[in-house]
Backbone as XML, in Angstrom:
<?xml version="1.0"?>
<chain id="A" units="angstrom">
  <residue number="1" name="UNK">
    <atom name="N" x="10.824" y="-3.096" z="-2.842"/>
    <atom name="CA" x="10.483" y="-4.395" z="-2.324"/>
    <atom name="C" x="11.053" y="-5.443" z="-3.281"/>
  </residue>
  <residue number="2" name="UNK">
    <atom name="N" x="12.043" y="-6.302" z="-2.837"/>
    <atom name="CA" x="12.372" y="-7.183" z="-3.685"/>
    <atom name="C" x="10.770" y="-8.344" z="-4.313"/>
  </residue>
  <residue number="3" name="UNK">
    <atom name="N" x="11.502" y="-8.605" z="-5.614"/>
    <atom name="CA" x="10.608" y="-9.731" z="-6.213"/>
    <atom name="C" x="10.362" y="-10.948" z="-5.448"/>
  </residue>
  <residue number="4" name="UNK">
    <atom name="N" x="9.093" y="-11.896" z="-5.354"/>
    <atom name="CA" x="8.884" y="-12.836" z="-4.377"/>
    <atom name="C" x="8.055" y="-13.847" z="-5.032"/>
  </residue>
  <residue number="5" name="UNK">
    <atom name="N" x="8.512" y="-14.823" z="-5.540"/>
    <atom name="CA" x="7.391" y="-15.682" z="-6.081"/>
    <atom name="C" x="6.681" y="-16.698" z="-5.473"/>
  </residue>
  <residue number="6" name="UNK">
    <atom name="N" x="5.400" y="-16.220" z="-4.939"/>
    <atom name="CA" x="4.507" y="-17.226" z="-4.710"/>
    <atom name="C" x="3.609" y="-17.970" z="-5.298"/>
  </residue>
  <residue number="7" name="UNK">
    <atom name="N" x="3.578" y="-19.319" z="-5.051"/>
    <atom name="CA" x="3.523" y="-20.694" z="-5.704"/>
    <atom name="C" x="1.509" y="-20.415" z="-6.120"/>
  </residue>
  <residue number="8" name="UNK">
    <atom name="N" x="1.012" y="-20.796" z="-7.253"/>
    <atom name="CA" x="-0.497" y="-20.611" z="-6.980"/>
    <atom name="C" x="-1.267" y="-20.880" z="-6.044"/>
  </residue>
  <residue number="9" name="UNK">
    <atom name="N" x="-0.990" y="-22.244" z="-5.584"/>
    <atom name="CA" x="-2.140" y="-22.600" z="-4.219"/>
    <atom name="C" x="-1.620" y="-21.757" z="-2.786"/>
  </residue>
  <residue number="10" name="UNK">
    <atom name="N" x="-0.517" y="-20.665" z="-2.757"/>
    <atom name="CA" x="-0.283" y="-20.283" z="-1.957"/>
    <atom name="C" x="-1.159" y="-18.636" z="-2.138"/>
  </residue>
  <residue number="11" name="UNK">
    <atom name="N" x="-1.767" y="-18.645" z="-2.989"/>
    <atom name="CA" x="-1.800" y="-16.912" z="-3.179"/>
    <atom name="C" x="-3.446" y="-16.292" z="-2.202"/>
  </residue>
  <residue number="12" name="UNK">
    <atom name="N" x="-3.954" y="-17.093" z="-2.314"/>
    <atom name="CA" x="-5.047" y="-16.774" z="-1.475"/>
    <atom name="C" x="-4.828" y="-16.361" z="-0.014"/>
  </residue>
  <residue number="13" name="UNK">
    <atom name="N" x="-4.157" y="-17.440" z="0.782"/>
    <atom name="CA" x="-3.727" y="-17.090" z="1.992"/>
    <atom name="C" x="-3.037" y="-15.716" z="1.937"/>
  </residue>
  <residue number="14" name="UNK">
    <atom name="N" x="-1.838" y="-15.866" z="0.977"/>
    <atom name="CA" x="-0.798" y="-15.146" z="0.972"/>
    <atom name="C" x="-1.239" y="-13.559" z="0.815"/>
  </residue>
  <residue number="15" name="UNK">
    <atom name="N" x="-2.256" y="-13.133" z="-0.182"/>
    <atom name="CA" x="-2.686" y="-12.137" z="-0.238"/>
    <atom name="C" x="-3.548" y="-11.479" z="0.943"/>
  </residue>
  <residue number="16" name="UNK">
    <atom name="N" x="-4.554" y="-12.191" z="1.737"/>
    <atom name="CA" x="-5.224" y="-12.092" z="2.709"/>
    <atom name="C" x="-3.992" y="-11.773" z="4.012"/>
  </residue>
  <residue number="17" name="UNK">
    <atom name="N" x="-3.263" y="-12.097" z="3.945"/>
    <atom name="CA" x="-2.542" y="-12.093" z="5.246"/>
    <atom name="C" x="-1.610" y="-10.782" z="4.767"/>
  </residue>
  <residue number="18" name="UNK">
    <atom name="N" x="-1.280" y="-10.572" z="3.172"/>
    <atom name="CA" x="-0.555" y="-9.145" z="3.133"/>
    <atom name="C" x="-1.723" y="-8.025" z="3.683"/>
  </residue>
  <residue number="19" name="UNK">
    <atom name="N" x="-3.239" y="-8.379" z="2.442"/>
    <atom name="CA" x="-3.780" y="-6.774" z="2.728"/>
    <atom name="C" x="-4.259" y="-6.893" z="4.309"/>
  </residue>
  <residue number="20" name="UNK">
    <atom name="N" x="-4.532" y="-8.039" z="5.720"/>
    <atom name="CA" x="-4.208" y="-7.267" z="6.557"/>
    <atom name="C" x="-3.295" y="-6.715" z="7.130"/>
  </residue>
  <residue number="21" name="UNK">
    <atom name="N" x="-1.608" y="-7.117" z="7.095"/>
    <atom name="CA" x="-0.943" y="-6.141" z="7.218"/>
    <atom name="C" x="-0.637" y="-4.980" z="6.591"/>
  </residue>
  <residue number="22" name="UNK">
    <atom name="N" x="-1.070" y="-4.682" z="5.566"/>
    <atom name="CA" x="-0.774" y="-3.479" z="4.581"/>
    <atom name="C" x="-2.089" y="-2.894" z="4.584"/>
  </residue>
  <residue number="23" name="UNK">
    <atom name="N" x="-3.220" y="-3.213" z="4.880"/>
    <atom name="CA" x="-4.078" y="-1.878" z="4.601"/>
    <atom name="C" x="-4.100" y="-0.795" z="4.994"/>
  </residue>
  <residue number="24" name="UNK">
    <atom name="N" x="-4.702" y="0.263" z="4.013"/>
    <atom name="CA" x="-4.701" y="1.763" z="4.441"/>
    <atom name="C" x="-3.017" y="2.192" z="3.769"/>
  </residue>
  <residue number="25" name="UNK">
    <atom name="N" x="-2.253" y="1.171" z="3.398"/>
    <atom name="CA" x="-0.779" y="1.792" z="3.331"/>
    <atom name="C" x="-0.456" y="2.847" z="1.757"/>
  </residue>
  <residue number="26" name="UNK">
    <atom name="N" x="-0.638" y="3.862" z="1.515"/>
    <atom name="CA" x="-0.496" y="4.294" z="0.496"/>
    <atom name="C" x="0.457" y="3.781" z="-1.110"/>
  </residue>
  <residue number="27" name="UNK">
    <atom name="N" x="-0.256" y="3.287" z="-1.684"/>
    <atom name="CA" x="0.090" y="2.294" z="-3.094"/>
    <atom name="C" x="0.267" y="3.093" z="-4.163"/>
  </residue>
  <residue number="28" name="UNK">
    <atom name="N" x="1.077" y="2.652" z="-5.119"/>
    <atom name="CA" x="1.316" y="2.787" z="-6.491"/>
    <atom name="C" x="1.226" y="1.853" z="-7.116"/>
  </residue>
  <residue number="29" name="UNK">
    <atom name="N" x="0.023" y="1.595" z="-8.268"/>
    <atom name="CA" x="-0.460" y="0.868" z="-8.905"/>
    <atom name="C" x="-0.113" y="0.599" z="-10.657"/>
  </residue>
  <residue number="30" name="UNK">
    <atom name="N" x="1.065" y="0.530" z="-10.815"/>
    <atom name="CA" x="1.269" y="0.362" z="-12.464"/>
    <atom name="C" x="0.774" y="-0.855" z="-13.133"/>
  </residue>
  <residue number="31" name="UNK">
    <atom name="N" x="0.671" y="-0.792" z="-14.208"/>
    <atom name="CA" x="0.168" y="-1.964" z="-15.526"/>
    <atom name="C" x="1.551" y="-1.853" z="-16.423"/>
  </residue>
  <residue number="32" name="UNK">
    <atom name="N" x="1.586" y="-3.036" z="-16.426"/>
    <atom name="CA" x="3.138" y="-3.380" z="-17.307"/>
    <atom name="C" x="2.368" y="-4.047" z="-18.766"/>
  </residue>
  <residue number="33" name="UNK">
    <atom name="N" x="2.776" y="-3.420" z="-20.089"/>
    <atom name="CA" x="1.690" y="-3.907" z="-21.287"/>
    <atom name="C" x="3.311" y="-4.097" z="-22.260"/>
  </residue>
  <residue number="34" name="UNK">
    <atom name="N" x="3.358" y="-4.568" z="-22.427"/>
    <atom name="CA" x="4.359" y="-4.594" z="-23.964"/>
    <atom name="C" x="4.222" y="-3.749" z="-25.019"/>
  </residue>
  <residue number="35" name="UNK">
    <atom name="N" x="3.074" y="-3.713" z="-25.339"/>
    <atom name="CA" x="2.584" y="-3.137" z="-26.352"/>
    <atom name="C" x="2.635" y="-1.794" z="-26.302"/>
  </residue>
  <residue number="36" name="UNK">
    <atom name="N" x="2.087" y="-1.116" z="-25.197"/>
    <atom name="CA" x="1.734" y="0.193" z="-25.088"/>
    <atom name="C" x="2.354" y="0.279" z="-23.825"/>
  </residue>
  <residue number="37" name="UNK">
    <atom name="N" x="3.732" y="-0.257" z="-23.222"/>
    <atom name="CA" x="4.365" y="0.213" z="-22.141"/>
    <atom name="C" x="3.785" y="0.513" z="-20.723"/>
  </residue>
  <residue number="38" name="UNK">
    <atom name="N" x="4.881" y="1.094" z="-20.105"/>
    <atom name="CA" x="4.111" y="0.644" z="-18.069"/>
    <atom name="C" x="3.103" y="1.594" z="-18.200"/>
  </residue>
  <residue number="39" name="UNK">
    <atom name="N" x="2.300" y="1.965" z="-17.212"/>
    <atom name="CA" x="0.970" y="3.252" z="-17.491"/>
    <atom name="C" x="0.826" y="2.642" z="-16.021"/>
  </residue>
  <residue number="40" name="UNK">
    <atom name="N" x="1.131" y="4.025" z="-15.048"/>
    <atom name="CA" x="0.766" y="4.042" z="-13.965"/>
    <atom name="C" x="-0.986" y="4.500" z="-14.127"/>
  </residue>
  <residue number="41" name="UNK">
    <atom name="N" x="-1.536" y="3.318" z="-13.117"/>
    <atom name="CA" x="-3.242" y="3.055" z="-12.784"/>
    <atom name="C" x="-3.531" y="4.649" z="-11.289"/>
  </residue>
  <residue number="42" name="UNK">
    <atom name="N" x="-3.010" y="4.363" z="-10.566"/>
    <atom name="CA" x="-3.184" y="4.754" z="-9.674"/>
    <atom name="C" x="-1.587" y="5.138" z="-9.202"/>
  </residue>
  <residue number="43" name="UNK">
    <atom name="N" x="-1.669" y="6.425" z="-7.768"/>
    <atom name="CA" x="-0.702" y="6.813" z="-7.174"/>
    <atom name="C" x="-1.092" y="6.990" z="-5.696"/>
  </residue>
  <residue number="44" name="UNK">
    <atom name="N" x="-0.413" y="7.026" z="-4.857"/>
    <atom name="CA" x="-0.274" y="7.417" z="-4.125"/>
    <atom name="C" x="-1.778" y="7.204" z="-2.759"/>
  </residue>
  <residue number="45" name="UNK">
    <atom name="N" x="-2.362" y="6.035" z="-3.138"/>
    <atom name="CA" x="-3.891" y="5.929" z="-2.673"/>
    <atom name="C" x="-4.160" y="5.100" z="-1.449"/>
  </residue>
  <residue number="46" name="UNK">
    <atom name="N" x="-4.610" y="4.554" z="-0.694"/>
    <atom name="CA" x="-4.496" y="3.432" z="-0.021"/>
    <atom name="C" x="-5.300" y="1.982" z="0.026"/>
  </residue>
  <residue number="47" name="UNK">
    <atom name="N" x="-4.044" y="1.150" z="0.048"/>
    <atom name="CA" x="-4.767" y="-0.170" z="-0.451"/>
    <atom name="C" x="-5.663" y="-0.283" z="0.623"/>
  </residue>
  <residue number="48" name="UNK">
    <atom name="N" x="-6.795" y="-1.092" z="0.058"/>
    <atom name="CA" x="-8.094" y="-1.873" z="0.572"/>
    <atom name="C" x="-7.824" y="-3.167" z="0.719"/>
  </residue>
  <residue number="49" name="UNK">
    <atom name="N" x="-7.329" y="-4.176" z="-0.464"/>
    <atom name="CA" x="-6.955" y="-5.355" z="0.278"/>
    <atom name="C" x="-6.939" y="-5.934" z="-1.870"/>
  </residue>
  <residue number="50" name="UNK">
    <atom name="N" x="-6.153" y="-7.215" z="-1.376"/>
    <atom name="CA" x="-5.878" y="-7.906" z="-2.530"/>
    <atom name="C" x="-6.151" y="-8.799" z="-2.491"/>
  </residue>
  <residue number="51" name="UNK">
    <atom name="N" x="-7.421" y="-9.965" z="-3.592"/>
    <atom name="CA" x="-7.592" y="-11.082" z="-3.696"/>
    <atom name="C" x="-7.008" y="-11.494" z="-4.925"/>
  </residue>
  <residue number="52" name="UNK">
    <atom name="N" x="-7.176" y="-13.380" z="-4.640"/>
    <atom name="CA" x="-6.714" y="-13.886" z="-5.560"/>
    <atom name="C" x="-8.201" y="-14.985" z="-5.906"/>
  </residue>
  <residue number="53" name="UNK">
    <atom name="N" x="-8.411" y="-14.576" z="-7.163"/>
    <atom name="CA" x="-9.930" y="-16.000" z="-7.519"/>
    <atom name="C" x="-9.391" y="-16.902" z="-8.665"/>
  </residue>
  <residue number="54" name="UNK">
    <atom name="N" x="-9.154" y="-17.971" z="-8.071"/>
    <atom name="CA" x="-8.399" y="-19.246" z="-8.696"/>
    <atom name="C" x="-9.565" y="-19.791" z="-9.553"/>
  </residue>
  <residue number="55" name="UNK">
    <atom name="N" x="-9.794" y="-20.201" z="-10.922"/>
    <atom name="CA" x="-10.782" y="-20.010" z="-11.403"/>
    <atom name="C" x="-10.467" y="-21.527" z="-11.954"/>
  </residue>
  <residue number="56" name="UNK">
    <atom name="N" x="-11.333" y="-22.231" z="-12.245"/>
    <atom name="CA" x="-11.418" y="-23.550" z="-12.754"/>
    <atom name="C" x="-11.414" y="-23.507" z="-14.258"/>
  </residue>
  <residue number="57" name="UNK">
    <atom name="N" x="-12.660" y="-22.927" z="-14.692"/>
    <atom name="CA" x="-13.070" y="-22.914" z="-16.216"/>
    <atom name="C" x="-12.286" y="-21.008" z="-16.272"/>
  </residue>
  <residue number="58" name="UNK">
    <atom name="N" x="-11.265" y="-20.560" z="-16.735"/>
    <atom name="CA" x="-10.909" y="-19.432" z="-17.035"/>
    <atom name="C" x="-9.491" y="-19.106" z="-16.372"/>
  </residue>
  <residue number="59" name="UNK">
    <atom name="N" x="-9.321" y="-17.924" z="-17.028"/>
    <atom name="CA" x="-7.899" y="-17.324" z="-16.248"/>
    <atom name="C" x="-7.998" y="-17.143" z="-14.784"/>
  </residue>
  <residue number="60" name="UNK">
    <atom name="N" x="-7.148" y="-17.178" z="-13.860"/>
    <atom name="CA" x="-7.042" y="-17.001" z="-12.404"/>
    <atom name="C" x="-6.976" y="-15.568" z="-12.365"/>
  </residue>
  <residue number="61" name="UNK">
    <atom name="N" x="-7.355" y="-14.589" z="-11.804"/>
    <atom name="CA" x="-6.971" y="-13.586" z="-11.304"/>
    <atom name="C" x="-6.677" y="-12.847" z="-10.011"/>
  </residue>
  <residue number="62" name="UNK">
    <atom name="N" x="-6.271" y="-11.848" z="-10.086"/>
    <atom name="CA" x="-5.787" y="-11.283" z="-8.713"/>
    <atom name="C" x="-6.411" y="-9.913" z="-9.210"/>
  </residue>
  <residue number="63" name="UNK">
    <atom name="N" x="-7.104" y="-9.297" z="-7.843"/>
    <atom name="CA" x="-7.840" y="-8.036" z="-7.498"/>
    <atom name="C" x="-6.670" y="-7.213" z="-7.086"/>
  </residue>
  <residue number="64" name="UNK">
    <atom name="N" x="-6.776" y="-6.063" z="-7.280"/>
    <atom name="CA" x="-6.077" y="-5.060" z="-5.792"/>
    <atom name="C" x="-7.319" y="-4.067" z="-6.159"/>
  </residue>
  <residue number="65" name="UNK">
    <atom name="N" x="-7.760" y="-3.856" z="-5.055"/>
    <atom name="CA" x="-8.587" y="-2.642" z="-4.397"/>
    <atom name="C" x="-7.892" y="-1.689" z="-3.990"/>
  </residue>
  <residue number="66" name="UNK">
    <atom name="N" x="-8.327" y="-0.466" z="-3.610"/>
    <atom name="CA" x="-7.535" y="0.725" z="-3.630"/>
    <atom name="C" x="-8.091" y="1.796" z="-3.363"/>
  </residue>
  <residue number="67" name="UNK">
    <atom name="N" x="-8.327" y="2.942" z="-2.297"/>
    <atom name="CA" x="-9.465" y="3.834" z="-1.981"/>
    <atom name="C" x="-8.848" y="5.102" z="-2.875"/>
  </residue>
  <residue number="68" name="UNK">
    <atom name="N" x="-10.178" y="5.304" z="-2.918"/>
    <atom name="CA" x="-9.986" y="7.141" z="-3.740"/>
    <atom name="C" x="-9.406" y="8.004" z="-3.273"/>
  </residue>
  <residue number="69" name="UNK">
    <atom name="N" x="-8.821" y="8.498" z="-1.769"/>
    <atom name="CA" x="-8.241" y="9.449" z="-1.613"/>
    <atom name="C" x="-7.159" y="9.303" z="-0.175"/>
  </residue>
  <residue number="70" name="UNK">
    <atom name="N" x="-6.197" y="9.312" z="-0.412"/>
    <atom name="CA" x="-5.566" y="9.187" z="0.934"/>
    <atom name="C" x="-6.162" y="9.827" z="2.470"/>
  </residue>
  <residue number="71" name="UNK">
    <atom name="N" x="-5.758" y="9.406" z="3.585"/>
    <atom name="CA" x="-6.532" y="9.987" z="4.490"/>
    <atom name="C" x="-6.175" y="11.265" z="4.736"/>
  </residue>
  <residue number="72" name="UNK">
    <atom name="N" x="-6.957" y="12.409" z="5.589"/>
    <atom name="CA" x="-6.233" y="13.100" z="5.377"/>
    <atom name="C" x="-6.110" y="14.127" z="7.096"/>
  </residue>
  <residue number="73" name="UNK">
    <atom name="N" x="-5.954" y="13.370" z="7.600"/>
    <atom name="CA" x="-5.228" y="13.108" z="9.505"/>
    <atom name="C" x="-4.428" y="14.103" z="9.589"/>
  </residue>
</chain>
């Protein structure tokens, strides 16, 4: 998936409108650290949905949720 930068006041919508098209879609979840390098979180699982909480007093963050076990259909 190419890189896509969305603007802050856009990320709320923007995330809500990905995880309903993407839920259930099986994810790979890495952490990128400098320090101690990428460290895949999760594999192969399916997303639940991604928020963004724009925070006044603190850092902004972004959620991704993620279920425990792929389905298994």
């Amino acid at each position: 998936m190419p890189t896509q930068e969305i603007q802050l006041n856009e990320w709320v919508g923007f995330f809500d409108s990905f995880s309903s098209r993407h839920r259930g879609w099986l994810v790979t979840v890495e952490i990128m650290d400098p320090e101690i390098g990428d460290q895949t979180e999760a594999r192969d699982l399916p997303l639940e949905g991604i928020t963004a909480e724009l925070n006044q007093r603190g850092p902004d963050q972004i959620e991704i949720m993620i279920g425990n076990q792929a389905d298994q259909r």
